[in-house]
Biopython code that builds the backbone (N, CA, C, O; Angstrom):
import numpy as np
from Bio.PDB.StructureBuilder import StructureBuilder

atoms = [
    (1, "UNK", "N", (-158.112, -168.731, -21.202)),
    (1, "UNK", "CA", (-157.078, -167.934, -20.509)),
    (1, "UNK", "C", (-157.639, -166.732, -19.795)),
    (1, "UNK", "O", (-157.236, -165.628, -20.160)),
    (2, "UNK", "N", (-158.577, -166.818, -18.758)),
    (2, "UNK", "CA", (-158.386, -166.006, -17.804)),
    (2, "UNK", "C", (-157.284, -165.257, -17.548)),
    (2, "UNK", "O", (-157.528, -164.056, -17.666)),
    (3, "UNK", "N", (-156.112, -165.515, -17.228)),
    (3, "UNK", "CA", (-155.011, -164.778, -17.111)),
    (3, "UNK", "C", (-154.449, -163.431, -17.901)),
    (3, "UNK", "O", (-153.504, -162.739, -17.521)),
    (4, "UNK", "N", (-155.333, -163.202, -19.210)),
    (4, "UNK", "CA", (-154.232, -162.321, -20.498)),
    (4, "UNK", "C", (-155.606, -161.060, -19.866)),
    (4, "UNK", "O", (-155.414, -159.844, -19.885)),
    (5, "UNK", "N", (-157.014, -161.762, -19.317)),
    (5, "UNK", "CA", (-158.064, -160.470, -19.381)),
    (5, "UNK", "C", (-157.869, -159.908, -17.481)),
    (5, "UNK", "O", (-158.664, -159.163, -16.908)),
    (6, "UNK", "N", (-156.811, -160.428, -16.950)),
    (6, "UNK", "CA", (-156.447, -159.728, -15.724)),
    (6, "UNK", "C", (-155.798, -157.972, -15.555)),
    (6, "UNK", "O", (-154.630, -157.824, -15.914)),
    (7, "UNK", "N", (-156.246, -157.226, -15.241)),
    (7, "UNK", "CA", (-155.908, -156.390, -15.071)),
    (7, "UNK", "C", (-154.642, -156.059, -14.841)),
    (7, "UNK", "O", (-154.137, -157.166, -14.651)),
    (8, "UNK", "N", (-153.515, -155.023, -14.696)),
    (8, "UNK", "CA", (-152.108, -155.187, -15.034)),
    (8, "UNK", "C", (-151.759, -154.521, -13.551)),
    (8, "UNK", "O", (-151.341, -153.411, -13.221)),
    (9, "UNK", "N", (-152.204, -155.973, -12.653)),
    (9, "UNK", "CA", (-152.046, -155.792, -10.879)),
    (9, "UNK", "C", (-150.998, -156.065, -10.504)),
    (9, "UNK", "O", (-150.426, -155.627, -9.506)),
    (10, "UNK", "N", (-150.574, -156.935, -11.379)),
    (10, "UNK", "CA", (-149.238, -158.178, -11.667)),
    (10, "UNK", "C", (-148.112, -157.186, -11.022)),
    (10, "UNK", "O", (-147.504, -157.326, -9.961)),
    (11, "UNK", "N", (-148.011, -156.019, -12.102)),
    (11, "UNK", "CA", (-146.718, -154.937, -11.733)),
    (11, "UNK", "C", (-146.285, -154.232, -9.809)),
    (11, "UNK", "O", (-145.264, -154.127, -9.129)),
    (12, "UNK", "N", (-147.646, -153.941, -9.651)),
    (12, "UNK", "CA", (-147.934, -153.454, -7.764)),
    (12, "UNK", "C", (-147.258, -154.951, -7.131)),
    (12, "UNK", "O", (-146.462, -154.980, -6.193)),
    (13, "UNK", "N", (-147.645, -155.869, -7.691)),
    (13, "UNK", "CA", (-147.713, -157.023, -6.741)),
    (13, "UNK", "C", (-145.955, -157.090, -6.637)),
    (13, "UNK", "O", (-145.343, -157.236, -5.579)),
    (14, "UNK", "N", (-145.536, -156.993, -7.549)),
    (14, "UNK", "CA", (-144.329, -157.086, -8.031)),
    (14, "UNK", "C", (-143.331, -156.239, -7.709)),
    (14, "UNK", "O", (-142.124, -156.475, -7.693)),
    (15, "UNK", "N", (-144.066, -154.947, -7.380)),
    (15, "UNK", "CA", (-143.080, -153.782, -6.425)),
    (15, "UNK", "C", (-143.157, -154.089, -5.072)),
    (15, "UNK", "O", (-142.222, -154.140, -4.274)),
    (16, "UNK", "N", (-144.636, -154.341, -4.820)),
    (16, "UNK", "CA", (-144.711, -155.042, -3.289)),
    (16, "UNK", "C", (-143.437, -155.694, -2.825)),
    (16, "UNK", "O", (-142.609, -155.107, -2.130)),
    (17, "UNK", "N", (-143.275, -157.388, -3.393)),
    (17, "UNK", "CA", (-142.362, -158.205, -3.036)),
    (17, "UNK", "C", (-141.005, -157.097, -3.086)),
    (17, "UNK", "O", (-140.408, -156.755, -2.065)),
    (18, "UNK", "N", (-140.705, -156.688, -4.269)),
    (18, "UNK", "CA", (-139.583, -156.092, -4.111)),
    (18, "UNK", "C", (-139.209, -155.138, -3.153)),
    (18, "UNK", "O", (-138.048, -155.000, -2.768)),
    (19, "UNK", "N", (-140.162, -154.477, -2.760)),
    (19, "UNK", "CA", (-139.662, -153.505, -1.590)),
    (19, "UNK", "C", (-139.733, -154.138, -0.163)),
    (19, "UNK", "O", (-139.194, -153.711, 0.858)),
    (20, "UNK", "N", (-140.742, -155.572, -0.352)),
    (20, "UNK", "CA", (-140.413, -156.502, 0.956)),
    (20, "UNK", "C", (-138.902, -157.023, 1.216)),
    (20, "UNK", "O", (-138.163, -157.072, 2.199)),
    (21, "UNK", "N", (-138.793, -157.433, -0.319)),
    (21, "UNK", "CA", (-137.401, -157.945, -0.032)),
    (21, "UNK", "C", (-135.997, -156.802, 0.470)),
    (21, "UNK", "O", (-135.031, -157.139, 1.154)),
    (22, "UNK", "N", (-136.212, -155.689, 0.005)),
    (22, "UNK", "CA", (-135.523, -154.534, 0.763)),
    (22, "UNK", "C", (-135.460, -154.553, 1.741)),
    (22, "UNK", "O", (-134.393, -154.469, 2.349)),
    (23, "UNK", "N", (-136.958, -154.711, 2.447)),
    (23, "UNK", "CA", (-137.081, -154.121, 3.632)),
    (23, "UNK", "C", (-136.388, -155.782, 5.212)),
    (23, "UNK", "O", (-136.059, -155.696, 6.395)),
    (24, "UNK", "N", (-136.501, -156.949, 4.250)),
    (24, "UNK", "CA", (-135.992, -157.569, 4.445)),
    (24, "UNK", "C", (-134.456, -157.892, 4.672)),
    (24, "UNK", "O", (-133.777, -158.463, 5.525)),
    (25, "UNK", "N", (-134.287, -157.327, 3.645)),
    (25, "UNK", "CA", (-132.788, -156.569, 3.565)),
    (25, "UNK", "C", (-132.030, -155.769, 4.840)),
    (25, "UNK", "O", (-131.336, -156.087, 5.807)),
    (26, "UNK", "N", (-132.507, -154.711, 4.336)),
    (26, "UNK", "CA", (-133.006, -153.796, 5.158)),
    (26, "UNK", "C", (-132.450, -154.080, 6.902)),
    (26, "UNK", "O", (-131.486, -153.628, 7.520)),
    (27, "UNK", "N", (-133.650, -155.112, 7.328)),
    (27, "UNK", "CA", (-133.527, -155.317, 8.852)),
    (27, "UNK", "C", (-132.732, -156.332, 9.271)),
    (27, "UNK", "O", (-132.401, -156.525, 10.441)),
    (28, "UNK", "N", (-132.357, -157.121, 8.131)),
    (28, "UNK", "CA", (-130.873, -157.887, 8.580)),
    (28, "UNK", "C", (-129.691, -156.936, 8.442)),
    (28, "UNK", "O", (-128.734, -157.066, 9.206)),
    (29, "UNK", "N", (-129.705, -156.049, 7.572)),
    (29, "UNK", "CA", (-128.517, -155.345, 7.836)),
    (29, "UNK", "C", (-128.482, -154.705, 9.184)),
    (29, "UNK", "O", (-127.512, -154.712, 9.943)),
    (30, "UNK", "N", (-129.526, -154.206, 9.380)),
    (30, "UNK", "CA", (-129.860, -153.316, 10.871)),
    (30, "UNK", "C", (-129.499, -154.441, 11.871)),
    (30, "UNK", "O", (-129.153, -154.154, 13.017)),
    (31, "UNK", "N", (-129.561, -155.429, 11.537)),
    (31, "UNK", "CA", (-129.321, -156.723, 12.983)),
    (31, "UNK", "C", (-127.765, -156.737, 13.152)),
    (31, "UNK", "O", (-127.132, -156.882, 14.198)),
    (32, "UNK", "N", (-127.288, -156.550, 11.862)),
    (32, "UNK", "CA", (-125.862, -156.969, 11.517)),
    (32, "UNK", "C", (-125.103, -155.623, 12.165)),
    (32, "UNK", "O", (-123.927, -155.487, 12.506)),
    (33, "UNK", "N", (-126.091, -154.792, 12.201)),
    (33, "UNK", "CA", (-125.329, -153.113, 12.718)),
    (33, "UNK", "C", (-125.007, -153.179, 14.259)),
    (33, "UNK", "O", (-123.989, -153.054, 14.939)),
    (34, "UNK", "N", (-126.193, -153.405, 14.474)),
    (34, "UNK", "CA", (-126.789, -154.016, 16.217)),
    (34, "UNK", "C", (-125.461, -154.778, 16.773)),
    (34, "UNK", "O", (-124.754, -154.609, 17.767)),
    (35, "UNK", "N", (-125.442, -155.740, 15.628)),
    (35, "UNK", "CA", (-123.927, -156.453, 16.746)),
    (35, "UNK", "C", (-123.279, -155.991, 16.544)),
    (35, "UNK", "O", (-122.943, -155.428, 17.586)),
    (36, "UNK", "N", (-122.427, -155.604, 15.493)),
    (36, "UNK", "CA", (-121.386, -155.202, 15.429)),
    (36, "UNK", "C", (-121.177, -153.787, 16.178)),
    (36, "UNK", "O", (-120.011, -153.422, 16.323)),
    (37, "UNK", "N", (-122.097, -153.054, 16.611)),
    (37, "UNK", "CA", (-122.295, -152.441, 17.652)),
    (37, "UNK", "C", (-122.370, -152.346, 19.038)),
    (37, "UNK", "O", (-122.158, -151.337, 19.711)),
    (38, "UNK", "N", (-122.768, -153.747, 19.527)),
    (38, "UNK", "CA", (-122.674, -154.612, 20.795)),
    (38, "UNK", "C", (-121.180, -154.653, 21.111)),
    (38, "UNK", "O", (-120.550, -154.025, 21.961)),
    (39, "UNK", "N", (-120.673, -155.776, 19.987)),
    (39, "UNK", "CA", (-119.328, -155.733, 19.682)),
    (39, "UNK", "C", (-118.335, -154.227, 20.518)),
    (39, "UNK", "O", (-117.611, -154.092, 21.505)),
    (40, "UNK", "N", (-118.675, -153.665, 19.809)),
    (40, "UNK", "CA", (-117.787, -152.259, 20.014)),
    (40, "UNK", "C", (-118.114, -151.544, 20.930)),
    (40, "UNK", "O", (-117.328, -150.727, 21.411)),
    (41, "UNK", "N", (-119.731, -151.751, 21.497)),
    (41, "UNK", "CA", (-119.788, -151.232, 22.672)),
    (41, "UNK", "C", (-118.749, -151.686, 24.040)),
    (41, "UNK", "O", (-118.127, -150.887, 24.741)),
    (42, "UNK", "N", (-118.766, -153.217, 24.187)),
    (42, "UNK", "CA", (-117.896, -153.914, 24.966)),
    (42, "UNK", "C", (-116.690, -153.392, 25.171)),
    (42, "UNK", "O", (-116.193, -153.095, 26.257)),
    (43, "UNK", "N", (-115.946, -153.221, 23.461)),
    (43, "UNK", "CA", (-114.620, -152.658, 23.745)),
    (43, "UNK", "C", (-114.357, -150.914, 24.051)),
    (43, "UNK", "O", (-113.384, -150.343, 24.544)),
    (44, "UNK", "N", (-115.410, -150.482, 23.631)),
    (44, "UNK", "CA", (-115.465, -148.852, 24.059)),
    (44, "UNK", "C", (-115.850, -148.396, 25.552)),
    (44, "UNK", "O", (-115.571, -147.245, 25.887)),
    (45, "UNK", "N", (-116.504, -149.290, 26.486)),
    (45, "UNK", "CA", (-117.213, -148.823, 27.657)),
    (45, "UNK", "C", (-116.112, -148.299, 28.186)),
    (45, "UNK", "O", (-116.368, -147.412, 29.000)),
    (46, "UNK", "N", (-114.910, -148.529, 28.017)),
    (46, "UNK", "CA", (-113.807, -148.024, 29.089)),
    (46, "UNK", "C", (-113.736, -146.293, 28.801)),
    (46, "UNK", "O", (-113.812, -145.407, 29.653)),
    (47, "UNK", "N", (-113.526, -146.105, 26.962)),
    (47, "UNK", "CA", (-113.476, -144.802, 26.838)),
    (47, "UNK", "C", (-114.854, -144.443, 26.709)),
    (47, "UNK", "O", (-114.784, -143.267, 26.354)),
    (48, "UNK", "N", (-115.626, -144.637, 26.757)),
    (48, "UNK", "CA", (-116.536, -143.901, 26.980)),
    (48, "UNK", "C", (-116.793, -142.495, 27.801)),
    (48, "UNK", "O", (-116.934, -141.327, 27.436)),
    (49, "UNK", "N", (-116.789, -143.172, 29.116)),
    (49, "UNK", "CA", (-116.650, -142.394, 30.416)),
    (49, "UNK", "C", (-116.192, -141.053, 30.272)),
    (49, "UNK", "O", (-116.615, -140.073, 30.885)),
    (50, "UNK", "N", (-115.281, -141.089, 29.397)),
    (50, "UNK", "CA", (-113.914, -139.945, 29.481)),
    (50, "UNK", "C", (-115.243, -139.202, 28.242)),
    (50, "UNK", "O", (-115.781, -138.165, 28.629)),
    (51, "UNK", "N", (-115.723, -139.826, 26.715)),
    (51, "UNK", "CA", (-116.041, -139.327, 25.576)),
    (51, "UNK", "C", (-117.369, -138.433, 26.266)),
    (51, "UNK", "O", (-117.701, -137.299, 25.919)),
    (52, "UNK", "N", (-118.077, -139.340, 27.423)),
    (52, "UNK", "CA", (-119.439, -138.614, 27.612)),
    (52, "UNK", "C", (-119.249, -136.929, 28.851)),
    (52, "UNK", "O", (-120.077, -136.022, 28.933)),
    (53, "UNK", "N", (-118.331, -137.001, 29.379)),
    (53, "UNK", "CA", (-117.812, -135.751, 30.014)),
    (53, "UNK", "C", (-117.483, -134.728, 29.427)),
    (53, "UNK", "O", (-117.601, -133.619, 29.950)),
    (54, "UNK", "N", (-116.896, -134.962, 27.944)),
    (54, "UNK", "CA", (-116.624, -134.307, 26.889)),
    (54, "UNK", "C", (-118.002, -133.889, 26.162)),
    (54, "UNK", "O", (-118.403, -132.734, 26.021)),
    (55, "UNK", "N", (-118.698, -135.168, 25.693)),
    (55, "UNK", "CA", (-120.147, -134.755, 25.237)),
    (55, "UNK", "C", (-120.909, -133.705, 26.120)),
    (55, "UNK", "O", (-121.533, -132.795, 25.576)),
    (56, "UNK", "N", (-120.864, -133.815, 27.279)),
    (56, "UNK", "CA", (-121.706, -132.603, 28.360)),
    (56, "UNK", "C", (-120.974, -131.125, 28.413)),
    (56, "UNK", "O", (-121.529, -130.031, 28.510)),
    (57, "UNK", "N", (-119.511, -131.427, 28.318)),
    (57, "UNK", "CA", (-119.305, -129.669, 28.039)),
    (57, "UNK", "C", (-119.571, -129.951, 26.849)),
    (57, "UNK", "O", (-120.626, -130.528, 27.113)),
    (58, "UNK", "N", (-119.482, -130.045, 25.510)),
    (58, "UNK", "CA", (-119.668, -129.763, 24.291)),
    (58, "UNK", "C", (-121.436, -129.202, 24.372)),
    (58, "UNK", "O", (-121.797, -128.138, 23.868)),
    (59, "UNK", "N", (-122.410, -130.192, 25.130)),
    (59, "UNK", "CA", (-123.461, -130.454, 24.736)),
    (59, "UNK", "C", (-123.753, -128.774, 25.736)),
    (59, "UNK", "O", (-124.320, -127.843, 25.164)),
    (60, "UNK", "N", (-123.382, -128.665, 26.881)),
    (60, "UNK", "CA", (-123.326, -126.958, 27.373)),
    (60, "UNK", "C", (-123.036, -126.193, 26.880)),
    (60, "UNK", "O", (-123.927, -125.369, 26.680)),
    (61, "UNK", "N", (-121.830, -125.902, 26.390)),
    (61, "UNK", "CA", (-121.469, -125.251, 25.078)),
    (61, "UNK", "C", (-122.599, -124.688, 24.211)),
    (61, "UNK", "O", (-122.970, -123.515, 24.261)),
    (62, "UNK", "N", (-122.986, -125.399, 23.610)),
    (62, "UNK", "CA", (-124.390, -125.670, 22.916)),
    (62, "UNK", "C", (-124.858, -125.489, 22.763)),
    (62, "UNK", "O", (-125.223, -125.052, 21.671)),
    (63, "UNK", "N", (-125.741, -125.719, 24.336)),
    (63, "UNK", "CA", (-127.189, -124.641, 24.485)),
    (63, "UNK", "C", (-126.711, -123.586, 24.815)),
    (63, "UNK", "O", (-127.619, -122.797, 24.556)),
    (64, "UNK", "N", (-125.371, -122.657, 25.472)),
    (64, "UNK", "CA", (-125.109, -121.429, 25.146)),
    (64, "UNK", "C", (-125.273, -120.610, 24.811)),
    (64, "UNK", "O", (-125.736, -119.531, 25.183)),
    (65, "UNK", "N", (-124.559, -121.402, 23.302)),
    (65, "UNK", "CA", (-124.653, -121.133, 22.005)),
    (65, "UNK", "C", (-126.314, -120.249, 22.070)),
    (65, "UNK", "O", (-126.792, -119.115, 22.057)),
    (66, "UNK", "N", (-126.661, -121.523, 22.135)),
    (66, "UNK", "CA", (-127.901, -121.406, 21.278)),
    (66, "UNK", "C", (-128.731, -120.180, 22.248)),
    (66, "UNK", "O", (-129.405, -119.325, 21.674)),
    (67, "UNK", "N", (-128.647, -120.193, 23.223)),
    (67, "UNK", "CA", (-129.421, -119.316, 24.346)),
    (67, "UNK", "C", (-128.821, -117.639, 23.780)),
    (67, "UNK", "O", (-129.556, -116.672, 23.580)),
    (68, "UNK", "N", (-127.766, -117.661, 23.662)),
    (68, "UNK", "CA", (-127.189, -116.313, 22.786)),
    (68, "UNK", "C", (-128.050, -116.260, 21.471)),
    (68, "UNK", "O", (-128.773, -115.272, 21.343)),
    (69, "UNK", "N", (-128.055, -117.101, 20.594)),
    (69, "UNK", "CA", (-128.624, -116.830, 19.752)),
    (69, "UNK", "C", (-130.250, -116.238, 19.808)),
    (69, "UNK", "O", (-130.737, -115.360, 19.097)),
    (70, "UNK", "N", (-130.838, -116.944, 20.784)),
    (70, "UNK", "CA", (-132.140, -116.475, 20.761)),
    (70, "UNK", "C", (-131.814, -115.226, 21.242)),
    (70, "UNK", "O", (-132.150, -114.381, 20.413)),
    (71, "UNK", "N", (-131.323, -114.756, 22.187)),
    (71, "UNK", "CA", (-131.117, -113.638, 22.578)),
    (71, "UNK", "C", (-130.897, -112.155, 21.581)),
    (71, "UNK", "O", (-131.279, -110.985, 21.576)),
    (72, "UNK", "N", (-130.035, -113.067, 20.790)),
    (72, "UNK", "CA", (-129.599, -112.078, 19.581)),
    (72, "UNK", "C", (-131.064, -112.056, 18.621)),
    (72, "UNK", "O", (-131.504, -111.047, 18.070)),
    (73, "UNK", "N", (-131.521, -113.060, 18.586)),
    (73, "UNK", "CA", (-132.460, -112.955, 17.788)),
    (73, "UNK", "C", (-134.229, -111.792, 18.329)),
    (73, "UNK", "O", (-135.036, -111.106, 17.703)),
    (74, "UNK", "N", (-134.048, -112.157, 19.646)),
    (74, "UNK", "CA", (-135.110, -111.387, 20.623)),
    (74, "UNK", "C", (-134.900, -109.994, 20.153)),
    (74, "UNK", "O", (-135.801, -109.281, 19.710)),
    (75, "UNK", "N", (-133.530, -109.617, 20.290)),
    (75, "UNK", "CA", (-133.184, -108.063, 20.107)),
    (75, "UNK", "C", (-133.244, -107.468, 19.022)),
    (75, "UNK", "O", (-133.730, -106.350, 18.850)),
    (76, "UNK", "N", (-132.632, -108.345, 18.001)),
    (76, "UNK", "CA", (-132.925, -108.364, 16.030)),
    (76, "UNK", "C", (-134.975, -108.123, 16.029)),
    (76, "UNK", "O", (-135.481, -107.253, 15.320)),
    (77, "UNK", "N", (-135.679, -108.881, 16.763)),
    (77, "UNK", "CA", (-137.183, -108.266, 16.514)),
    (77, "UNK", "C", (-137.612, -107.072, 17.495)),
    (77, "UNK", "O", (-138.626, -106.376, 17.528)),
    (78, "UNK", "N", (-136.531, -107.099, 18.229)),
    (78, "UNK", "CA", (-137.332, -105.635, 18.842)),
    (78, "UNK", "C", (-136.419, -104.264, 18.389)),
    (78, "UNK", "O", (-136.683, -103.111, 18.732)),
    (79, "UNK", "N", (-135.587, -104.576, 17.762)),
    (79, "UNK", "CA", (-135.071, -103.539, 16.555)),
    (79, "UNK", "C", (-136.247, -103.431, 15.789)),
    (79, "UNK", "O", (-136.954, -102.437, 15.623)),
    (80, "UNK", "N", (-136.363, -104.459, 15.387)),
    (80, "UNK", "CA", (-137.237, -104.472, 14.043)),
    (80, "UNK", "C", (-138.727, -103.623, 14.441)),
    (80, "UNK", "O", (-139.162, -102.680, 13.781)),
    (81, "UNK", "N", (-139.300, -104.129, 15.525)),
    (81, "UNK", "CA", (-140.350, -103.533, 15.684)),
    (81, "UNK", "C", (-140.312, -101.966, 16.124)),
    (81, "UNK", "O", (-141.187, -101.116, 15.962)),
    (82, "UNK", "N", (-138.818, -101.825, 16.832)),
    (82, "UNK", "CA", (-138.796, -99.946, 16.762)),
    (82, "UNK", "C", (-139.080, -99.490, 15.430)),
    (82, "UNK", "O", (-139.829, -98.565, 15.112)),
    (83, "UNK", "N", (-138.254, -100.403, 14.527)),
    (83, "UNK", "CA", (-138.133, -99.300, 13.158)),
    (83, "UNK", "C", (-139.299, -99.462, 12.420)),
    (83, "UNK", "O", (-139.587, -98.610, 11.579)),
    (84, "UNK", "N", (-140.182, -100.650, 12.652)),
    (84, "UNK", "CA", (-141.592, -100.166, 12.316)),
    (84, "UNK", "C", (-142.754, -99.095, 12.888)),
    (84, "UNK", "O", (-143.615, -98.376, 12.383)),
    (85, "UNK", "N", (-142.342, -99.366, 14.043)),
    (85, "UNK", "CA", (-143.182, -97.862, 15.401)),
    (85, "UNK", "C", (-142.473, -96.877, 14.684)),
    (85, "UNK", "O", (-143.334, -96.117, 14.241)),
    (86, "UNK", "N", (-140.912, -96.335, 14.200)),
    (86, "UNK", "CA", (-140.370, -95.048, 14.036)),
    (86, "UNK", "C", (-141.137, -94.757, 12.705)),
    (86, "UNK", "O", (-141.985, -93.906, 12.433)),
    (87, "UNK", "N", (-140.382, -96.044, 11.750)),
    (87, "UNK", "CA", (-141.504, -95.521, 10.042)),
    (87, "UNK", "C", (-142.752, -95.042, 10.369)),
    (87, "UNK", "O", (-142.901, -93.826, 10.253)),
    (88, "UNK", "N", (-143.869, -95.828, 10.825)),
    (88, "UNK", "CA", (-144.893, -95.887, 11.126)),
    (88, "UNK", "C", (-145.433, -94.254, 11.333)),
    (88, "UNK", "O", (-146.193, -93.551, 10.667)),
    (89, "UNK", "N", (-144.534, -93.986, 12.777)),
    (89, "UNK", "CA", (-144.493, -92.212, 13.201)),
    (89, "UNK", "C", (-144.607, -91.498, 12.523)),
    (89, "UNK", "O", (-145.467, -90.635, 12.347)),
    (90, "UNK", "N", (-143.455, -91.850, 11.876)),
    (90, "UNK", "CA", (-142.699, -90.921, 10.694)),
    (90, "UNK", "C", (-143.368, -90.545, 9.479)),
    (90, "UNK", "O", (-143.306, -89.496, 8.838)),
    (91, "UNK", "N", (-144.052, -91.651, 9.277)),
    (91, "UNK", "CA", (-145.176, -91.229, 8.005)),
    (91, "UNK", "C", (-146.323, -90.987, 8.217)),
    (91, "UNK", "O", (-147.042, -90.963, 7.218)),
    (92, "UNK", "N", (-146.973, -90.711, 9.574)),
    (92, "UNK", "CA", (-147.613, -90.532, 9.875)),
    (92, "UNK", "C", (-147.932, -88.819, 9.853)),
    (92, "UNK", "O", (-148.915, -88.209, 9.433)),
    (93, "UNK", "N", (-146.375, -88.222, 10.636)),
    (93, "UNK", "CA", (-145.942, -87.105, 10.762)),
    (93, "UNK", "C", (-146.151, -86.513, 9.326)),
    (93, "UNK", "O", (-146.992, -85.633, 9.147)),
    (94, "UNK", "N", (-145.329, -87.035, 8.238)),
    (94, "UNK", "CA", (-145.634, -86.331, 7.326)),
    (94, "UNK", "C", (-146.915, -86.272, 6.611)),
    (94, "UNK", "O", (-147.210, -85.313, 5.898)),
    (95, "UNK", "N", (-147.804, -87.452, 6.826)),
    (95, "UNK", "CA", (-149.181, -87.210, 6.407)),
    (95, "UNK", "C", (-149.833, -85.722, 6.840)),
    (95, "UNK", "O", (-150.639, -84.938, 6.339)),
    (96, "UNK", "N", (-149.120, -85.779, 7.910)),
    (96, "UNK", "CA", (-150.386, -84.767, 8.858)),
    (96, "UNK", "C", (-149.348, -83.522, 8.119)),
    (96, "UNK", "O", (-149.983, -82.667, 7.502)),
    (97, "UNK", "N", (-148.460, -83.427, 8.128)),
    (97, "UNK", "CA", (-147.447, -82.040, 7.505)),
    (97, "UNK", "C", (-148.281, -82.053, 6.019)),
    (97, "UNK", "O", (-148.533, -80.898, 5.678)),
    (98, "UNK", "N", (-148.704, -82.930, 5.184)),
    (98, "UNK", "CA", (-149.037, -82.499, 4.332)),
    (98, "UNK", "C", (-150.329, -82.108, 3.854)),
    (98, "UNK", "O", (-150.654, -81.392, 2.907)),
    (99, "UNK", "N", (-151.050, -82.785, 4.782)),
    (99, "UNK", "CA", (-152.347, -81.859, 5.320)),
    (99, "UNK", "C", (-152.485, -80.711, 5.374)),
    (99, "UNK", "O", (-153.148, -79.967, 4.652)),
    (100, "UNK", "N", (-151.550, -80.395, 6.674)),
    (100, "UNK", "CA", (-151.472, -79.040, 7.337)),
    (100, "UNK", "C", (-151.025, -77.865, 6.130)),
    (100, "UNK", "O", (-151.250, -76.673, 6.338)),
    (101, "UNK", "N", (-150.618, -78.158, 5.337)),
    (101, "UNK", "CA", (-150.209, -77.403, 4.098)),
    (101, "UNK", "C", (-151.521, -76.533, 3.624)),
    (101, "UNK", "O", (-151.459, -75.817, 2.624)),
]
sb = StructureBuilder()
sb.init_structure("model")
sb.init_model(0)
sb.init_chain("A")
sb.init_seg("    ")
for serial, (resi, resn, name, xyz) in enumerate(atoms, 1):
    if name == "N":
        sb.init_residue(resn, " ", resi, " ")
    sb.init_atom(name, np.array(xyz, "f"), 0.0, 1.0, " ", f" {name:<3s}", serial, name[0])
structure = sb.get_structure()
């Protein structure tokens, strides 16, 4: 019995298949998505039209948004970096005041 002095490869081999068979799984479901997506594309192309005009202001909107935000955020670090230049000054000032003592 060769077989009992085999190393215990058996188990890998055995997750292998199983995660093949997932993945097998897996890409028939994805096929099954695909049509049934085809499917619904057919019956949606009409509203579409109307949904993707909507998607472009939303999607403007958006970057707006988001263009404010950096903005807000630009100004939030150059706050930040005054009040490190002011501390900075500031303790600087009093170093030298306590020098000057």
């Amino acid at each position: 019995g060769s077989c009992s002095s085999m190393p215990p490869q058996s188990a890998t081999s055995d997750a292998g298949k199983r995660i093949k068979e997932l993945l097998d799984e897996k890409a028939a479901l994805e096929q099954r998505i695909n049509e049934l997506k085809d499917r619904d594309a057919v019956r949606e192309s009409r509203h579409e039209r109307e949904r993707e005009s909507q998607n472009k202001e939303l999607l403007k909107q958006h970057q707006e948004n988001l263009e404010q935000l950096k903005l807000i955020d630009k100004r939030e670090e150059a706050l930040k970096r005054k009040e490190e230049i002011l501390n900075k000054a500031k303790s600087e000032l009093e170093a030298e005041a306590a020098d000057g003592r």
